[in-house]
DSSP file (Angstrom, degrees, kcal/mol; ACC not computed):
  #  RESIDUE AA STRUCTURE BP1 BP2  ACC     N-H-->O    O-->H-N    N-H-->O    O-->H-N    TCO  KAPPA ALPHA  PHI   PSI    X-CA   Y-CA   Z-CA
    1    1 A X     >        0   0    0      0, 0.0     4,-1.9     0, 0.0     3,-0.5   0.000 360.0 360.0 360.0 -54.6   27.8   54.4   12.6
    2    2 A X  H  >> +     0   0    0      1,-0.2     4,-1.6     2,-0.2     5,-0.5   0.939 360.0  52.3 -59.3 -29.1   25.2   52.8   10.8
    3    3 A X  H  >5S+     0   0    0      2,-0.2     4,-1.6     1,-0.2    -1,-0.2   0.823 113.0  46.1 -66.5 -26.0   26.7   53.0    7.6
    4    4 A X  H  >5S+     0   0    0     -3,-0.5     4,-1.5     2,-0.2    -1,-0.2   0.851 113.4  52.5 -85.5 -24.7   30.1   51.2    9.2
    5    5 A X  H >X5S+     0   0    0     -4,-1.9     3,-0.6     2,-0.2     4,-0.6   0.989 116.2  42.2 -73.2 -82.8   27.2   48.4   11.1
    6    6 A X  H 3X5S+     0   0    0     -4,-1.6     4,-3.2     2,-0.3     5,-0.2   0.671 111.7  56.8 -79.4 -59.5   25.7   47.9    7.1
    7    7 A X  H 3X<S+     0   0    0     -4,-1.6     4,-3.1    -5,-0.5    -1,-0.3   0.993 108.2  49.2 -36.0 -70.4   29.2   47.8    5.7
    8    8 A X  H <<>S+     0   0    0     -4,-1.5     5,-1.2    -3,-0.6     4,-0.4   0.730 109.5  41.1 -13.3 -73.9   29.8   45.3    7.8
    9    9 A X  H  <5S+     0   0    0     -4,-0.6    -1,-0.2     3,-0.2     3,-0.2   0.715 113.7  59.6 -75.7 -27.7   27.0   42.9    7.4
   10   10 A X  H  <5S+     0   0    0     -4,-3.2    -2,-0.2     1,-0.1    -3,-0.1   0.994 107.4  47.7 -59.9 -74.3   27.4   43.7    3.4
   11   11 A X  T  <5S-     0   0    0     -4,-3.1    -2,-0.2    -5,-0.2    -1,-0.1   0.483 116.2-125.3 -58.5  -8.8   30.9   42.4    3.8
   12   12 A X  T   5 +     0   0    0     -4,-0.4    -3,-0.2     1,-0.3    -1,-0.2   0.246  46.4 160.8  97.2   6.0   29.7   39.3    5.7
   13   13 A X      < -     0   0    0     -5,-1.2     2,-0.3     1,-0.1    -1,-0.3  -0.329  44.7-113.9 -62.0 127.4   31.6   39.2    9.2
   14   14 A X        -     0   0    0      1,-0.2     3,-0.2     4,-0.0    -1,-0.1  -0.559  19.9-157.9 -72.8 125.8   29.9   37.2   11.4
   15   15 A X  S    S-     0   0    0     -2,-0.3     2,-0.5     1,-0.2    -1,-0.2   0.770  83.5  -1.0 -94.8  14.4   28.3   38.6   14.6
   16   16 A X  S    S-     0   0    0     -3,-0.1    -1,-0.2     3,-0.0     3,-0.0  -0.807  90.4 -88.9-160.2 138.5   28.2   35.5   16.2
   17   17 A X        -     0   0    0     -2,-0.5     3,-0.0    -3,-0.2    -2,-0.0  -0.049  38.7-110.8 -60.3 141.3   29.2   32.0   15.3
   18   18 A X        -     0   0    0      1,-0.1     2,-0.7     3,-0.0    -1,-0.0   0.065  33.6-109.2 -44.9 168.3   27.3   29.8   13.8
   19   19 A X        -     0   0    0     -3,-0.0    -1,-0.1     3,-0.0     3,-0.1  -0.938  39.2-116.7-111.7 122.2   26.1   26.8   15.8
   20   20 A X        -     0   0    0     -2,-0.7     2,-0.3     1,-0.1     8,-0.1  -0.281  38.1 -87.8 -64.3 155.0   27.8   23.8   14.6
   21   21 A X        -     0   0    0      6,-0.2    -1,-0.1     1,-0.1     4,-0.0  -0.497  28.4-121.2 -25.5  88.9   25.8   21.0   13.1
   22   22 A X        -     0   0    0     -2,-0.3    -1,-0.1     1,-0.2    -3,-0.0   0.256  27.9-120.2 -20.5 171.9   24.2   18.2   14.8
   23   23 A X  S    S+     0   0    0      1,-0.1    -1,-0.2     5,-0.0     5,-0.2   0.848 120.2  40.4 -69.6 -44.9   25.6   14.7   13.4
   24   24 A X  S    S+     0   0    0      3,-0.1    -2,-0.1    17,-0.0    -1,-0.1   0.533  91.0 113.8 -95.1  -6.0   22.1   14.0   12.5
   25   25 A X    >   -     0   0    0      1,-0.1     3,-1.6     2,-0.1    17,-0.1  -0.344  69.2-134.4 -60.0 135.8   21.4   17.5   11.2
   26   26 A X  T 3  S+     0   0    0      1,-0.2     3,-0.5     2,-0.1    12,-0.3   0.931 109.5  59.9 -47.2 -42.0   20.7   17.7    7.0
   27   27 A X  T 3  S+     0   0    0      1,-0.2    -1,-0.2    -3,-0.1    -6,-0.2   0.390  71.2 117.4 -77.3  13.7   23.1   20.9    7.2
   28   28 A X  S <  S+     0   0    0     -3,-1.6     2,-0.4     7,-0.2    -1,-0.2   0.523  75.4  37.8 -71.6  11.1   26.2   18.7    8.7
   29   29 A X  S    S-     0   0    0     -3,-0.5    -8,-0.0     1,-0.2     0, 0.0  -0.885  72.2-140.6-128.4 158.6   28.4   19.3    5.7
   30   30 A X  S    S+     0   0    0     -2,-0.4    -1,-0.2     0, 0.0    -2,-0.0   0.917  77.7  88.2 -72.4 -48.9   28.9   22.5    3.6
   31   31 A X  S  > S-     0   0    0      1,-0.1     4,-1.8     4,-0.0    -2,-0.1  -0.043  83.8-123.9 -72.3 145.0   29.2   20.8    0.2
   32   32 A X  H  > S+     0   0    0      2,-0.2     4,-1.5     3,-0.1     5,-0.3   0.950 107.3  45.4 -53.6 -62.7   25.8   20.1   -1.8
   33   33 A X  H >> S+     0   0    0      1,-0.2     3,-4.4     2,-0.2     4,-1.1   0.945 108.6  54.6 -48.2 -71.1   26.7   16.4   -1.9
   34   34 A X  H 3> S+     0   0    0      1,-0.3     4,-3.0     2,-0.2     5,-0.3   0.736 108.1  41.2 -28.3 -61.2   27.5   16.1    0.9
   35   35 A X  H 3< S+     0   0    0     -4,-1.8     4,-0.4     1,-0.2    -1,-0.3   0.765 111.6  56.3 -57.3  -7.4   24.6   17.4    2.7
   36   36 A X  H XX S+     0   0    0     -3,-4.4     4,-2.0    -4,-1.5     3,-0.8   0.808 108.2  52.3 -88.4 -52.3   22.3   15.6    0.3
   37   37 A X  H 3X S+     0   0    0     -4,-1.1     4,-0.8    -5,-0.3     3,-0.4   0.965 113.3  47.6 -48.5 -44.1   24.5   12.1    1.6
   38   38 A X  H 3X S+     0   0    0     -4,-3.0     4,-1.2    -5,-0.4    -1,-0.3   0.580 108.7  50.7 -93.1  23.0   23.7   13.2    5.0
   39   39 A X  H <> S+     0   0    0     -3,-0.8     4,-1.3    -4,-0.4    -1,-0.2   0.494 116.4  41.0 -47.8 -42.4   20.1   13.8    4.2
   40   40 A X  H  X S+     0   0    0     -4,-2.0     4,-1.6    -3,-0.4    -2,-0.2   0.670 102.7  60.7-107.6 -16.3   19.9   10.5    2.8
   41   41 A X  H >X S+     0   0    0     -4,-0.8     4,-2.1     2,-0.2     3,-1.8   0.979 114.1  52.3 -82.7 -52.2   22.2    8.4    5.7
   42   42 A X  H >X S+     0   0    0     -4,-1.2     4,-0.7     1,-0.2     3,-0.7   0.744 109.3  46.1 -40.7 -60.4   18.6   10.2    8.1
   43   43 A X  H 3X S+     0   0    0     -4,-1.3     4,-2.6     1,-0.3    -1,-0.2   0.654 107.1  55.5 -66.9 -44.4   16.2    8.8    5.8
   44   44 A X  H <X S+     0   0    0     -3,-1.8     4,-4.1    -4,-1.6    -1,-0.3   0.953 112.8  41.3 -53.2 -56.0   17.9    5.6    5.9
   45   45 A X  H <X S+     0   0    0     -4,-2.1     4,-1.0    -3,-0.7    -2,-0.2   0.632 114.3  51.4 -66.2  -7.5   17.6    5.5    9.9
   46   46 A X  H  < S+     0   0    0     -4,-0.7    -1,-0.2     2,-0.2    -2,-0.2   0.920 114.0  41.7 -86.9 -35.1   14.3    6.7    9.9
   47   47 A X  H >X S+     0   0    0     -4,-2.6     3,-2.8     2,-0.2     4,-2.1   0.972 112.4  57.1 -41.3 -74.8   13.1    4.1    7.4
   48   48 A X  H 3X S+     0   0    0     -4,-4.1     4,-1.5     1,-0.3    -1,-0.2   0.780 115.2  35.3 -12.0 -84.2   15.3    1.6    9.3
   49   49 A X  H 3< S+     0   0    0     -4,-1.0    -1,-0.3     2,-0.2    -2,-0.2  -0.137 114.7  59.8 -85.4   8.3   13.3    2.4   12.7
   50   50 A X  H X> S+     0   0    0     -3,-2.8     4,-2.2     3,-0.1     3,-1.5   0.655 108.6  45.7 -39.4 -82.5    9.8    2.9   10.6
   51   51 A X  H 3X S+     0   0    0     -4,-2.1     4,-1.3     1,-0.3    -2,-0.2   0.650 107.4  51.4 -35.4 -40.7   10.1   -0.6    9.4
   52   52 A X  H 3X S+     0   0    0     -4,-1.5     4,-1.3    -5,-0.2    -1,-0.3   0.707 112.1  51.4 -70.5 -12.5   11.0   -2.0   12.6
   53   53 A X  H X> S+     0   0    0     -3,-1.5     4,-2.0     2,-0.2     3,-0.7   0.993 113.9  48.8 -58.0 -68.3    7.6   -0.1   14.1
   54   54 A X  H 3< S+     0   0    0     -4,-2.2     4,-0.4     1,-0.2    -2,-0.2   0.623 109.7  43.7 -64.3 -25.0    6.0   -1.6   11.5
   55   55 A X  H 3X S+     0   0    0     -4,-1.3     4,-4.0     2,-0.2    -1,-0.2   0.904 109.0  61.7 -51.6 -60.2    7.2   -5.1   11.8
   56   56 A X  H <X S+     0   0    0     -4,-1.3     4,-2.6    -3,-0.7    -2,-0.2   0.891 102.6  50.0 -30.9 -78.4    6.5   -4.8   15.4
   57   57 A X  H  X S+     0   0    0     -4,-2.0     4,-1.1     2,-0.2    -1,-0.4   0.603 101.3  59.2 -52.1 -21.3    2.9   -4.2   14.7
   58   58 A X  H  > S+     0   0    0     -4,-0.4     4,-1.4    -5,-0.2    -2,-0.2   0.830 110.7  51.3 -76.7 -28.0    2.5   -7.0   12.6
   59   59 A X  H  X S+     0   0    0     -4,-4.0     4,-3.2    -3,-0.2     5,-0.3   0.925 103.5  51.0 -33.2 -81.6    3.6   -8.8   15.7
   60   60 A X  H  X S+     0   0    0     -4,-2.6     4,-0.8     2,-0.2    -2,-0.2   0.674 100.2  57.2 -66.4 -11.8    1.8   -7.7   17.6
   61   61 A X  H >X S+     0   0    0     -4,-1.1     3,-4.8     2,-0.2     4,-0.8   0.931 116.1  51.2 -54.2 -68.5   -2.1   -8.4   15.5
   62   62 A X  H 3< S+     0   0    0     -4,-1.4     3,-0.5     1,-0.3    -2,-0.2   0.539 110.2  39.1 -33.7 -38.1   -0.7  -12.0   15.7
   63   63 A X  H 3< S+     0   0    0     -4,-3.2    -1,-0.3     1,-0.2    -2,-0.2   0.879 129.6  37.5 -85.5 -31.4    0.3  -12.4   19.7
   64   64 A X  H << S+     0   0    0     -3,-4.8     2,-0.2    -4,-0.8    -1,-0.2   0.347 104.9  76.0-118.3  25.9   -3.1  -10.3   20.5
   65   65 A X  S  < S-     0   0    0     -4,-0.8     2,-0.3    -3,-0.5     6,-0.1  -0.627  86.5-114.0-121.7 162.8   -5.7  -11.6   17.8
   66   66 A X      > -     0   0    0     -2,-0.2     5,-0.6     1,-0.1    -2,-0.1  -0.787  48.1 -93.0-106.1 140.0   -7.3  -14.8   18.1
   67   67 A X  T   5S+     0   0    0     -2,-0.3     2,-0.4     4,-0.1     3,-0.2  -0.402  96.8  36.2 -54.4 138.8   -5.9  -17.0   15.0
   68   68 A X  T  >5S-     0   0    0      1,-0.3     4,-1.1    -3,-0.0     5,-0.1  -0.925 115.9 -14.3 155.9-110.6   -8.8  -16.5   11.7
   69   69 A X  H >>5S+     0   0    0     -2,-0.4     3,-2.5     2,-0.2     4,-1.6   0.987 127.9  59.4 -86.2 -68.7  -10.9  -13.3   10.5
   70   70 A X  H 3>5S+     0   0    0      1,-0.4     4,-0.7     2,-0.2    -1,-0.2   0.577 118.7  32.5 -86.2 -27.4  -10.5  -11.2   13.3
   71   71 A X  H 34<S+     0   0    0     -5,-0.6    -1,-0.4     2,-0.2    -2,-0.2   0.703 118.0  56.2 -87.2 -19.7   -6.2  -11.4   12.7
   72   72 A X  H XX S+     0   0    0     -3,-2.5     4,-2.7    -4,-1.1     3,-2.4   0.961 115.1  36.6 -89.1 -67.7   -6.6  -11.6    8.9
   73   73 A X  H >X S+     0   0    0     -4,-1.6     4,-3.3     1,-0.3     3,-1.2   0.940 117.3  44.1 -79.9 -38.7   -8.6   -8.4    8.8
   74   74 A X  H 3< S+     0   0    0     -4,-0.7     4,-0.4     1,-0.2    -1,-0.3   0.544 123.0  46.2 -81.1   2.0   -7.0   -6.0   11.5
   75   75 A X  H <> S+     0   0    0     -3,-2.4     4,-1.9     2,-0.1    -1,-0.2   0.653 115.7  44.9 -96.6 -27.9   -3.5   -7.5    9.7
   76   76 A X  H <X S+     0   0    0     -4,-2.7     4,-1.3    -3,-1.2    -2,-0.2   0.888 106.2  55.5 -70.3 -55.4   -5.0   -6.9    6.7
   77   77 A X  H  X S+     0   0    0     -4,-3.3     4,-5.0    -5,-0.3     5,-0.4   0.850 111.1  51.8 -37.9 -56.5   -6.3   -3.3    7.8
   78   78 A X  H  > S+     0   0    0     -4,-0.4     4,-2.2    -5,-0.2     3,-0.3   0.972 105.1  49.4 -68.2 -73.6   -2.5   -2.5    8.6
   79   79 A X  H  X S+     0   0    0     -4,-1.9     4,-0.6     1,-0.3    -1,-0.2   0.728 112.4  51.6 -54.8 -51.0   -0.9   -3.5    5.4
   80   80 A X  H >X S+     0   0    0     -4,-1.3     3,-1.1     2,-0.3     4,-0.7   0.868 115.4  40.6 -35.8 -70.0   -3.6   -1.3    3.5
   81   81 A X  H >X S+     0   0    0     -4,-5.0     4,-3.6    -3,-0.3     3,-0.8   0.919 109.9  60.3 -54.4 -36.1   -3.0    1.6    5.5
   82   82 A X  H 3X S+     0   0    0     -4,-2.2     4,-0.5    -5,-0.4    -2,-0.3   0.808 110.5  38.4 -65.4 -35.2    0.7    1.1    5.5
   83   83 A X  H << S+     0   0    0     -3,-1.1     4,-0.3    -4,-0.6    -1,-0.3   0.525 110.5  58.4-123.1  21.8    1.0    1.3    1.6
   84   84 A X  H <X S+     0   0    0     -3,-0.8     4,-2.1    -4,-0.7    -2,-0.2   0.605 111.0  42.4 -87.5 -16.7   -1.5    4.1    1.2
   85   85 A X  H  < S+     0   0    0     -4,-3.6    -2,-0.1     1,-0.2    -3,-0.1   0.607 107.0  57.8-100.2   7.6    0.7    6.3    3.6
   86   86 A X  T >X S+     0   0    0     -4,-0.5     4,-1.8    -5,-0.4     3,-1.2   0.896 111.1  48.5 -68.6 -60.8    3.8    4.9    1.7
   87   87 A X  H 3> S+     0   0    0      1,-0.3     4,-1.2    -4,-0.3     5,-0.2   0.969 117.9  39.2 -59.7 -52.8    1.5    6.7   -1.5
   88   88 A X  H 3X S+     0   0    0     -4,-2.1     4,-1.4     1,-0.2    -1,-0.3   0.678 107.5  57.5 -88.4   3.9    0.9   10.0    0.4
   89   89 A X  H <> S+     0   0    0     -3,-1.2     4,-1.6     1,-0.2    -1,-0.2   0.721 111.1  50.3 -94.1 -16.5    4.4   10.5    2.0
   90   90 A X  H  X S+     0   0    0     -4,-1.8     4,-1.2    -3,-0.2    -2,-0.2   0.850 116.7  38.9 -83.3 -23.1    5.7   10.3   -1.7
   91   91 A X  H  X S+     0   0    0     -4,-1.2     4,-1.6     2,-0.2    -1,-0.2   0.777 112.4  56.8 -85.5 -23.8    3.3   12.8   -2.8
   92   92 A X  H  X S+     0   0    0     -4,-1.4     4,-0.7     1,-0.3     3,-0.4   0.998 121.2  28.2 -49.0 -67.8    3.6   15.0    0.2
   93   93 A X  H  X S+     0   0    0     -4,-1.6     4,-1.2     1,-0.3    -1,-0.3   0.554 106.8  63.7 -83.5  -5.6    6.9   15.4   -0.1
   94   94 A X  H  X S+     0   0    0     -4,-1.2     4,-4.6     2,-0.2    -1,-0.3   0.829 107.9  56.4 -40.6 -48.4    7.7   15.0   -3.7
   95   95 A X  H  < S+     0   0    0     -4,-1.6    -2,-0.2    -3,-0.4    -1,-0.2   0.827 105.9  50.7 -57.1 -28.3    5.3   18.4   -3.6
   96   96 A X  H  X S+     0   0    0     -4,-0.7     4,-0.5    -3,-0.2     3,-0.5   0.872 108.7  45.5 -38.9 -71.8    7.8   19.6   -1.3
   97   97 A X  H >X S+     0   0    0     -4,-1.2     4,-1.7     2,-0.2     3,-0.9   0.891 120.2  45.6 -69.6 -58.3   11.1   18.8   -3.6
   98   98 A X  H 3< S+     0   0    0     -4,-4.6    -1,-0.2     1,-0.2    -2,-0.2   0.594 103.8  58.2 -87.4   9.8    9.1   20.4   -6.8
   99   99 A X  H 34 S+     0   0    0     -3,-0.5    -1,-0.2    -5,-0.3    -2,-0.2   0.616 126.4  19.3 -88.6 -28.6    7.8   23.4   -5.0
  100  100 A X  H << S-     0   0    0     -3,-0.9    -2,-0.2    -4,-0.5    -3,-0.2   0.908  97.6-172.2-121.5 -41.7   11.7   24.5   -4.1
  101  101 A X     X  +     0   0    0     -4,-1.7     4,-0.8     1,-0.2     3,-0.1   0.282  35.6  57.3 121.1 178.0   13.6   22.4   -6.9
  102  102 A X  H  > S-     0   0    0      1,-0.2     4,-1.9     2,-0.2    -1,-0.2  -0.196 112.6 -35.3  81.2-168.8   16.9   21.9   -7.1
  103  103 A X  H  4 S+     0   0    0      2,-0.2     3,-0.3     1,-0.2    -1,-0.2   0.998 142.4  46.0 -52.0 -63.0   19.6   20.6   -4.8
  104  104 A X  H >4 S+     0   0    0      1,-0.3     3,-1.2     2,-0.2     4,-0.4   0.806 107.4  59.3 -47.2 -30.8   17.6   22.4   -1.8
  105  105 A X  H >X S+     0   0    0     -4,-0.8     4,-1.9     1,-0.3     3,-1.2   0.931 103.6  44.6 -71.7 -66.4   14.7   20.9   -3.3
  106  106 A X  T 3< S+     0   0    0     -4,-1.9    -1,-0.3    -3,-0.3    -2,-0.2   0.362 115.5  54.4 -81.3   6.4   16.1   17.2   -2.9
  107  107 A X  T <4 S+     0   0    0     -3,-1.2    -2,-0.3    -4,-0.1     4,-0.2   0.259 111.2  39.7 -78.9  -9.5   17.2   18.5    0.8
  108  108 A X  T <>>S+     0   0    0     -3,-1.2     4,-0.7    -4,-0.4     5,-0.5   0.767 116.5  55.9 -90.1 -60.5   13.5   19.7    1.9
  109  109 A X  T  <5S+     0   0    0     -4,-1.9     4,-0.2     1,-0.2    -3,-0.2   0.547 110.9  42.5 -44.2 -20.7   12.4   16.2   -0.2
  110  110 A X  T >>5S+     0   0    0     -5,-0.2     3,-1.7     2,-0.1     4,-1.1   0.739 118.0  47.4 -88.2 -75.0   14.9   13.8    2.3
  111  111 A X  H >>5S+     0   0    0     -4,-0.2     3,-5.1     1,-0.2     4,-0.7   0.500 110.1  53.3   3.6-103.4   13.8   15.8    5.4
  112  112 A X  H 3X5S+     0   0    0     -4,-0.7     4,-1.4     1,-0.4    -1,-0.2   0.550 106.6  47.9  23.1 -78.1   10.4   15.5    4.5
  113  113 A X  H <><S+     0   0    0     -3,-1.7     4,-1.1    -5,-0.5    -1,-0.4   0.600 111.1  50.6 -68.6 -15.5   10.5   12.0    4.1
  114  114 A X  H <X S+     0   0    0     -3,-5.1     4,-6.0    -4,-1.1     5,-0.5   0.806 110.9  55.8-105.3 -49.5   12.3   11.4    7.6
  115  115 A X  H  < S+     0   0    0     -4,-0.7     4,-0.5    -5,-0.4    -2,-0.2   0.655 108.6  37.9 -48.6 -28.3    9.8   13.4    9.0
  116  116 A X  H  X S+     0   0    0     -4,-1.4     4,-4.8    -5,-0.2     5,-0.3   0.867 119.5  51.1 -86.0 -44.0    6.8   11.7    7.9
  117  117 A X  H  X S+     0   0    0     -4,-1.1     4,-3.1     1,-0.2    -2,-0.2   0.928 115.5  45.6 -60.0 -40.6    8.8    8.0    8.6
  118  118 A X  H  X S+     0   0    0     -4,-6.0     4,-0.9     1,-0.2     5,-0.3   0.943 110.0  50.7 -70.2 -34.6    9.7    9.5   12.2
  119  119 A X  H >> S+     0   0    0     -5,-0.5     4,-4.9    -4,-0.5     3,-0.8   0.957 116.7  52.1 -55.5 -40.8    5.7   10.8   12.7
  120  120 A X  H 3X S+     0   0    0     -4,-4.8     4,-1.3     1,-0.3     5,-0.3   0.974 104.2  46.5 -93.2 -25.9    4.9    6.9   11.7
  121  121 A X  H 3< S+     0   0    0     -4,-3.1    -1,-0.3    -5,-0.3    -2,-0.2   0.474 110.2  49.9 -60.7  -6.7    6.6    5.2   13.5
  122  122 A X  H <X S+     0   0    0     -4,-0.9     4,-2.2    -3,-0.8     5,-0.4   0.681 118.9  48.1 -57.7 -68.1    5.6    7.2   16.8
  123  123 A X  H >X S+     0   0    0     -4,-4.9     4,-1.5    -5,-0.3     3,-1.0   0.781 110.6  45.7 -41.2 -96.4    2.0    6.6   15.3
  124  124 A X  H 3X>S+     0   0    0     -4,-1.3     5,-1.3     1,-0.3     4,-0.5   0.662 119.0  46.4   7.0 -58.6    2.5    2.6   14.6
  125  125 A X  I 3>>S+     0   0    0     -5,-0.3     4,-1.2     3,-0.2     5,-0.5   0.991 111.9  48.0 -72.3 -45.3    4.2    2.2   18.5
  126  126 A X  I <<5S+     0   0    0     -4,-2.2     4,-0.4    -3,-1.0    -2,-0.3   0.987 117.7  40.6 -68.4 -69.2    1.8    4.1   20.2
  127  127 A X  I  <5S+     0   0    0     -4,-1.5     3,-0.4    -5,-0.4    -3,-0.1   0.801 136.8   5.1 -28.4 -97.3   -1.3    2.1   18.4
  128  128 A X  I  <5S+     0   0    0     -4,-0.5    -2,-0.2     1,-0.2    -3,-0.2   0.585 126.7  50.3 -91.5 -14.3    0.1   -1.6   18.4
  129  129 A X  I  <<       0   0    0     -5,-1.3    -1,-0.2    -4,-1.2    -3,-0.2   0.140 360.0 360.0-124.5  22.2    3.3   -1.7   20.3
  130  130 A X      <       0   0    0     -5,-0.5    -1,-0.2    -4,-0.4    -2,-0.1   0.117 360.0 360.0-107.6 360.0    3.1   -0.1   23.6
């Protein structure tokens, strides 16, 4: 019996179906491109929805600052942080993409990157826009 179980799983019959693929899932295609295209359409929307976070907050110094130093620096403060975590989200995950290389490697490296953009933009509303 075991040997016929072993066969089995050597010969690759599934024992239960896969779960299909979110839309938004990396894995929604089979194909290498492909999944690397939908890898990249997330990145786009997380970016998308990052940026508007980020906007948001720049909004929001202005409406809740009094006009001179006190909007200049806490606007100032934001842009600063904002393109040092621009610096580390490239490094993070670059470290990511050359630690598994390859096609997968440029499918951990989009993640990655969606992941950090969706974490900052959670950060970024919750600070200034909420």
């Amino acid at each position: 019996m075991k040997l016929f179980l072993l066969t089995l799983a050597m010969i690759g019959l599934p024992s239960a179906p896969a779960p299909a693929p979110e839309p938004e899932d990396p894995r929604c295609s089979g194909s290498n491109p492909e999944m690397i295209q939908c890898g990249s359409a997330i990145l786009r929307k997380a970016d998308e929805k990052l940026n508007a976070s980020y906007q948001a907050a720049l909004k929001r110094i202005e409406a809740t600052t009094t006009a001179g130093e006190p909007e200049r620096s806490a606007r100032k403060g934001l842009i600063d942080a904002q393109r040092l975590w621009i610096q580390f989200r490239e490094k993070d995950c670059g470290a990511v993409r050359d630690y598994t290389e390859g096609w997968i490697g440029s499918l951990d490296y989009l993640s990655c990157m969606a992941d950090h953009a969706d974490r900052r933009a959670k950060e970024l509303d919750a600070s200034f826009n909420e």
